[in-house]
C-alpha positions in Angstrom: 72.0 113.4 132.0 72.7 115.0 128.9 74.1 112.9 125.7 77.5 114.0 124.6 77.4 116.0 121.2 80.5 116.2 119.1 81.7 119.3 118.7 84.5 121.8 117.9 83.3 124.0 120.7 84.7 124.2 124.5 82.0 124.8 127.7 82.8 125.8 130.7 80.9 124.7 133.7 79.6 127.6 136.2 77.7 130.5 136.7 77.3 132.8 133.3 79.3 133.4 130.3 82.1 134.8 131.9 85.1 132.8 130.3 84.5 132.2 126.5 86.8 129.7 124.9 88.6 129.5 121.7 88.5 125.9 120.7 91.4 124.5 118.5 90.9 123.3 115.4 89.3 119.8 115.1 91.7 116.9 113.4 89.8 114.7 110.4 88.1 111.9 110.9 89.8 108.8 109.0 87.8 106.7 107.6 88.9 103.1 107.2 90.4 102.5 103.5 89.1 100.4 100.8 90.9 98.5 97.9 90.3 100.6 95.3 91.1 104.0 97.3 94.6 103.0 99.4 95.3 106.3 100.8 93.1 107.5 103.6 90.6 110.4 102.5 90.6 113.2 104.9 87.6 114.9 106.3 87.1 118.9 105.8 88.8 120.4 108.8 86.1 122.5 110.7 86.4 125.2 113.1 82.7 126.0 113.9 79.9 124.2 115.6 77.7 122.1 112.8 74.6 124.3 114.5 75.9 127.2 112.8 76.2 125.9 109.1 72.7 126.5 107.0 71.2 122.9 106.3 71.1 124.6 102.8 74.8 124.9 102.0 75.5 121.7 103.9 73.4 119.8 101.2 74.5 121.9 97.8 78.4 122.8 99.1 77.5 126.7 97.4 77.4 129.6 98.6 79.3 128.7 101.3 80.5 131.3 104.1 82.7 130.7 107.0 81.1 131.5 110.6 83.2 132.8 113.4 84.7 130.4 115.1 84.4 132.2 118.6 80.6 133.4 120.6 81.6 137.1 120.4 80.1 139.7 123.0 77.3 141.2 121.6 78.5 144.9 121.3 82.0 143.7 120.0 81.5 144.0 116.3 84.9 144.3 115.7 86.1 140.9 117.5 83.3 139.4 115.3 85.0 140.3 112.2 88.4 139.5 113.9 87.0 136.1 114.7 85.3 135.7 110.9 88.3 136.4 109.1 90.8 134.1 111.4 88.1 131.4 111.4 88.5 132.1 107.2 92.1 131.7 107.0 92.4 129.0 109.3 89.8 127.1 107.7 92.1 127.5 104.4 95.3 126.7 105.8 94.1 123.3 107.2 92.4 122.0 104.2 95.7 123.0 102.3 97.8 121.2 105.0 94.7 117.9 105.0 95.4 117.8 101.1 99.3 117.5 101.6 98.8 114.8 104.3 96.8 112.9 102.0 99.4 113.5 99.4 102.2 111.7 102.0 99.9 108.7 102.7 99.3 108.4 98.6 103.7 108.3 97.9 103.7 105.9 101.4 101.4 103.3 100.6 100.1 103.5 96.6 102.6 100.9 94.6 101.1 102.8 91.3 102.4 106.2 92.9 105.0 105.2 94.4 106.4 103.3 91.2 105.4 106.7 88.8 107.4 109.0 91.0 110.7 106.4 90.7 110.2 106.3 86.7 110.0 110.5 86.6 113.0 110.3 88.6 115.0 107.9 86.4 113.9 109.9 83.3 114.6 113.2 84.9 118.1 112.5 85.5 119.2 109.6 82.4 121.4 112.5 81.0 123.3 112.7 84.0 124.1 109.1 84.0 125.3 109.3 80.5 128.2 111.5 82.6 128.4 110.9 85.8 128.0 113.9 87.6 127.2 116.1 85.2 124.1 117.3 84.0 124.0 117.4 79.9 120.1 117.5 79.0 117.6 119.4 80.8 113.6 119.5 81.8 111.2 120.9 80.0 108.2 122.2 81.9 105.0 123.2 80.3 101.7 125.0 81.6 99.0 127.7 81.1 97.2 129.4 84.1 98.1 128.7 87.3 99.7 125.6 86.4 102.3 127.9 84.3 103.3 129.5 87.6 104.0 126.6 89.8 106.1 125.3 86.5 108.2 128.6 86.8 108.3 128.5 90.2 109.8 124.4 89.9 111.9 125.6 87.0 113.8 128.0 89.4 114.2 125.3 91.6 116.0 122.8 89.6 117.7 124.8 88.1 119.2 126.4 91.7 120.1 122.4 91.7 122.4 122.0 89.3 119.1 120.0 87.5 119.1 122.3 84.3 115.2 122.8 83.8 113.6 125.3 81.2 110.0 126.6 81.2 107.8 126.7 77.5 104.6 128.3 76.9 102.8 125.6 75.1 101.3 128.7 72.6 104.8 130.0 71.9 106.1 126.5 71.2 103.5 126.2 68.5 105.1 129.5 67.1 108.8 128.3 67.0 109.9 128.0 70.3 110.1 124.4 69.9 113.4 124.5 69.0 115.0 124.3 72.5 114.3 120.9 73.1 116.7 118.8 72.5 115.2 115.4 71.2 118.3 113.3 72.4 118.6 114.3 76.1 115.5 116.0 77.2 112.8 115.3 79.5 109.3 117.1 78.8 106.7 118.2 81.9 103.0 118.5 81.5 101.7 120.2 84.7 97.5 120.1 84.7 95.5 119.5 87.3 92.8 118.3 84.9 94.7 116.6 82.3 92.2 118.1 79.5 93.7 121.4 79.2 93.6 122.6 75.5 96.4 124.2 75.1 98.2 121.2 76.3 96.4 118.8 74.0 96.6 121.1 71.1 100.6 120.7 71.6 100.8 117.0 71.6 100.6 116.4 68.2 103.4 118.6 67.5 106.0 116.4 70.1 108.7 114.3 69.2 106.8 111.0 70.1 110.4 109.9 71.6 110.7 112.4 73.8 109.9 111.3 77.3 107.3 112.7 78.8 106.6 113.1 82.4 102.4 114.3 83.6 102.4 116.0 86.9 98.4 116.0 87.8 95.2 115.7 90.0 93.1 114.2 87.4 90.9 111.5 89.0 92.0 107.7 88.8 95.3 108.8 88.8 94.8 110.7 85.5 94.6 107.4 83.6 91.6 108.2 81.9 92.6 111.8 81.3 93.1 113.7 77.8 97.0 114.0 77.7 97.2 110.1 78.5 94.8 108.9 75.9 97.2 111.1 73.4 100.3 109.8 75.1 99.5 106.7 76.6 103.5 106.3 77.4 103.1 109.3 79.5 104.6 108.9 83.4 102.0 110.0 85.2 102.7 111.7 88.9 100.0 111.8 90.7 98.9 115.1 92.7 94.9 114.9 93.5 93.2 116.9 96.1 91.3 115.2 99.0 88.2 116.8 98.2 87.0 119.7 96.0 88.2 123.4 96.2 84.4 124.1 95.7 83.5 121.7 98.5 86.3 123.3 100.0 86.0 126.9 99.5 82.7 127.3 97.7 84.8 128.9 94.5 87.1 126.7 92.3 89.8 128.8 92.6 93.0 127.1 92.4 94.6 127.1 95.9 94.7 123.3 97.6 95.3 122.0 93.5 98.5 124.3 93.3 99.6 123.2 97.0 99.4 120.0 95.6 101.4 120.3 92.4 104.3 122.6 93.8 104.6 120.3 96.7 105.0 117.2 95.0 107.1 119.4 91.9 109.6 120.1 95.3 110.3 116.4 95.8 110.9 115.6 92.6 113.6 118.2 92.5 115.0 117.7 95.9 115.4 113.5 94.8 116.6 114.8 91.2 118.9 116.5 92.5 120.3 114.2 95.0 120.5 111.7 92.3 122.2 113.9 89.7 125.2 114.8 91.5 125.0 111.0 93.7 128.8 110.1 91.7 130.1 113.3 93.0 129.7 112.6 96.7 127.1 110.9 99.2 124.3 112.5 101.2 122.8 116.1 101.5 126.0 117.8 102.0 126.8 117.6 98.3 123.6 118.9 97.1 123.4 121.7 100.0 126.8 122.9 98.2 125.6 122.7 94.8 122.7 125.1 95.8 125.1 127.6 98.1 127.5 127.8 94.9 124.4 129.1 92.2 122.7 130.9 95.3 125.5 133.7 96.5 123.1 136.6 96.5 120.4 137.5 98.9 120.0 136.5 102.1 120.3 132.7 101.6 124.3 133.7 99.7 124.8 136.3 102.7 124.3 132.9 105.5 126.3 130.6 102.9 129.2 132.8 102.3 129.1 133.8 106.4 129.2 129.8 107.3 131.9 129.6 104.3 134.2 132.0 105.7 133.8 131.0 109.1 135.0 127.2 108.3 137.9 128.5 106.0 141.1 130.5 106.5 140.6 134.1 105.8 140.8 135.1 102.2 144.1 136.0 100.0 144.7 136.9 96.7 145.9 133.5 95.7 142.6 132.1 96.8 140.6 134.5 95.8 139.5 133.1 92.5 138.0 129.8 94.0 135.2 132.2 95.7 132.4 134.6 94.5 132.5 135.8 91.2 136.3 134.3 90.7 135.2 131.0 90.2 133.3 132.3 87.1 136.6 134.1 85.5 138.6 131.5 85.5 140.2 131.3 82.4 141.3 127.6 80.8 145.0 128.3 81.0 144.6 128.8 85.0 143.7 125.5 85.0 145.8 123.4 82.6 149.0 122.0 82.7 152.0 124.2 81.2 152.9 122.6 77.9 156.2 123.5 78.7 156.4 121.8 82.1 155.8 118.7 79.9 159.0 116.7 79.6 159.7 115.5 76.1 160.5 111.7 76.1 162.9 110.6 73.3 164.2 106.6 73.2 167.4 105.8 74.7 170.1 105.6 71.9 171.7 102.9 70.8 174.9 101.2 73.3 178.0 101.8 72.8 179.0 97.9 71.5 176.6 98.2 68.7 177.0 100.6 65.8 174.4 102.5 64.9 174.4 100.7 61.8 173.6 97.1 62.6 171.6 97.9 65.1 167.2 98.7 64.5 166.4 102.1 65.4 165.3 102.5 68.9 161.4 103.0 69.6 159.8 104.0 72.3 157.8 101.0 74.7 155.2 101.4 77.0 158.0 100.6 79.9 159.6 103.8 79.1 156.6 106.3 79.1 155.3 104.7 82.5 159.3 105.7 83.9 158.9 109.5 82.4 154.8 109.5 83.7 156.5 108.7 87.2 158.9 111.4 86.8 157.0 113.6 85.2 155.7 116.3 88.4 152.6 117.0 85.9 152.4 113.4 85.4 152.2 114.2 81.7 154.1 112.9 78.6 155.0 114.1 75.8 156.8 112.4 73.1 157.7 113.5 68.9 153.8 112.7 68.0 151.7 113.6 70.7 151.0 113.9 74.8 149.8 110.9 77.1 147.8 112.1 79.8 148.1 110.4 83.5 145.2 108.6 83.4 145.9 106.3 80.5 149.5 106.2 82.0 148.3 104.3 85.3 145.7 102.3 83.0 148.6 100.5 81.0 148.8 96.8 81.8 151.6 95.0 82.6 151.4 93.0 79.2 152.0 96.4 77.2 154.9 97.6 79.0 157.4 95.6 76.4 155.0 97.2 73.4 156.1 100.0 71.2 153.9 102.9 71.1 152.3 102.4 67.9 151.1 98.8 69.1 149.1 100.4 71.6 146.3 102.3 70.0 144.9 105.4 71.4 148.1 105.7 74.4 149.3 108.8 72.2 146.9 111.7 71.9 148.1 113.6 68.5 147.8 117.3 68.5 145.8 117.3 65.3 143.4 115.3 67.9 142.9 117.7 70.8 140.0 119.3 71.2 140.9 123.1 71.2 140.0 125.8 73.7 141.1 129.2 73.4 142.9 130.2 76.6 141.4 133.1 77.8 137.7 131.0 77.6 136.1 130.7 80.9 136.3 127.2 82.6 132.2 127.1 82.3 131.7 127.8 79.1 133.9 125.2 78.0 132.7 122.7 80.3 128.9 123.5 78.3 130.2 123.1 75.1 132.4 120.1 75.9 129.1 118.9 77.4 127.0 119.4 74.2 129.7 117.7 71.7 129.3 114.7 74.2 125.8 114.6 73.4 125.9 114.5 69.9 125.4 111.4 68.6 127.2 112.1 66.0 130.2 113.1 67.5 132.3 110.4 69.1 135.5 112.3 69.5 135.1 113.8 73.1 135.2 111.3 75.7 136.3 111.5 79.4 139.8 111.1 78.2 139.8 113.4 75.3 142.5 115.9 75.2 141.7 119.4 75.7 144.3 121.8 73.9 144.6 125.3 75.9 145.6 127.7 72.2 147.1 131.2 72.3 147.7 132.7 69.1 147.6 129.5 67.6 150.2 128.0 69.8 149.6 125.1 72.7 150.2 126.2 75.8 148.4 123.3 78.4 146.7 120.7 77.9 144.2 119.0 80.5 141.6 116.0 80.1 138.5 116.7 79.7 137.0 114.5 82.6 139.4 117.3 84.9 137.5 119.9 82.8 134.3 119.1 83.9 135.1 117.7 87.6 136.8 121.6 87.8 133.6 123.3 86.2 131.1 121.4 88.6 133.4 122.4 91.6 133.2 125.5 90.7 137.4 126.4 90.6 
């Protein structure tokens, strides 16, 4: 009786060699976690017998080389190599795929993790909850190497989103391209898998210290003793480690299972930004799927989108033309605001008959009478001698104003000195963006939800809409 020998190769019982088998690969071995280390480690995923790995590289984890997986003929050379390579690649692909299970049982059951991701998250998106539903600062990312790359590739990402993200070169921000961050609204990202890089720490100095500042690494004790935190010990610090060493891995420390890492974990911070950031517009992944089909038309991924689009609509006309493709991007601000001239000027009822004009006070107009024009109004608009009264604060009037005049009510009347002026042939995006950055200003108090945006051709009005509509119409995209 022969002892059974654990192994990650498959006999056969019988007479000769005549059916060789191709064992699968072998799952990791858990082990059973302590205090200190929550989240399982995973084993190295093997797909050759442990008869065919030298005692030599066993003990030093160098020059390391990957066996064939498979007991070739011996004549078939070419399977050999067939057999080496797959064994390879394999090998690769399931320490990448260990590292990212490792990385899900890190986010399920480490409180430290768990409670780092939330606070990125929260920072991430605190412009958009300035406006609700509107994105008005944006993320900074910053890395060299390979780190630089998966921060470009995560900057494409968010910003496909609707999560506005930028990517900086921490030289060129030492040579002026600091400048784009905006101090008030911005979030910056450190991506290093060591947390020591020195073009990182030679930047740190130079940051506004109230900036936030988000580290997205695989530094060791969940990068609590690494350089960027001891510079920044305010630092949010995401964890992405590796289960075990790329040169334990690999035998070369070339970044591969370290990168998997970082984009993968860069991925679900976008994918939850971005669910959060647009979470007043609408609930659930529908709202986000259509944020990313609106800045995605071209390609493949815009060829399924406007296919599924077209197949749920009627088909398309020239009057609806201009809320699809390119369209939505021309549309100009007067296409969009209401016809000053459709505005119906509201004047106060003269004086009765059984009164002269002389003994009687002259008549003003009272809340009571603009809430009767606003509900005959078709724009819902009125306008009166000194200014326009959108809808909105129409319906907001209480019932204890409605005997007021109009200049006890502060604020009901918008004058036209007061609008916030637009030319008309301005596209509705670009005046959503700046209307977005005056809201951001701190010194600038002037444009709220309510403001009133004036629609000016050759210096005259001619629409007017809110600038809440202006927004809700620029993130729709009509």
């Amino acid at each position: 009786m022969v002892a059974p020998v654990q192994t990650s190769a498959v006999y056969l019982l019988g007479p000769g060699n005549q059916y060789p088998a191709i064992p699968p690969p072998s799952p990791p071995s858990p082990v059973t976690p302590e205090a200190s280390t929550p989240c399982t480690p995973l084993d190295e995923l093997s797909l050759y017998s442990l008869d065919d790995v030298d005692s030599s590289d066993e003990a030093t984890g160098t020059d390391f080389t990957f066996p064939s997986s498979v007991s070739s003929a011996p004549n078939n050379h070419a399977s050999t190599i067939l057999d080496d390579r797959l064994g390879a690649a394999v090998h690769v692909l399931s320490t990448e795929a260990a590292t990212l299970s490792a990385l899900s049982q890190l986010y399920t059951l480490d409180h430290g993790a768990r409670e780092a991701f939330s606070r990125a998250v929260s920072t991430i998106t605190r412009a958009s909850h300035i406006l609700p539903g509107h994105n008005l600062g944006k993320l900074v990312m910053i890395g060299v190497g390979k780190s630089g790359h998966i921060a470009k590739k995560l900057v494409a990402t968010f910003n496909s989103l609707s999560v506005p993200a930028t990517f900086l070169h921490p030289t060129e921000a030492l040579h002026g391209d600091l400048g784009l961050v905006n101090r008030s609204v911005d979030t910056l990202m450190l991506i290093t898998y060591s947390g020591n890089t020195p073009e990182l720490t030679a930047l740190i100095p130079h940051l506004d210290p109230d900036l936030p500042l988000v580290l997205l690494t695989g530094a060791k004790n969940q990068g609590k003793s690494c350089a960027v935190v001891r510079m920044r010990p305010d630092a949010i610090v995401v964890p992405a480690p590796i289960h075990e060493s790329e040169t334990a891995s690999f035998g070369v420390a070339a970044p591969t299972t370290s990168t998997t890492a970082a984009l993968a974990v860069g991925d679900a911070l976008a994918l939850v930004c971005a669910q959060e950031s647009h979470a007043s517009v609408g609930k659930g992944k529908k709202v986000v799927a259509g944020v990313f089909a609106r800045n995605h038309p071209g390609g493949a991924i815009g060829a399924a989108n406007s296919t599924a689009s077209t197949s749920s609509s009627t088909p398309t006309t020239t009057s609806n033309h201009k809320r699809t493709g390119a369209g939505r991007s021309r549309t100009s601000m007067r296409e969009i605001a209401t016809s000053w001239k459709e505005i119906p000027l509201t004047s106060p009822d003269p004086p009765t008959p059984r009164t002269s004009p002389a003994s009687q006070p002259s008549p003003c107009l009272t809340a009571a009478d603009i809430l009767r024009a606003g509900y005959s109004s078709p724009s819902g608009w009125v306008r009166t001698s000194s200014g326009v009264i959108s809808p909105s604060r129409i319906k907001s009037l209480p019932n204890s104003h409605l005997s007021k005049s109009l200049e006890e009510i502060p604020g009901l009347v918008t004058r036209r000195c007061d609008f916030i002026s637009v030319a008309a042939d301005t596209t509705v995006s670009r005046a959503a963006d700046w209307v977005r950055e005056m809201m951001v200003r701190e010194e600038d108090e002037g444009c709220k939800m309510q403001s009133i945006v004036g629609v000016l051709q050759d210096g005259q009005c001619v629409g007017v809409l809110e600038v809440g509509e202006l927004l809700d119409r620029a993130e729709s995209g009509s």
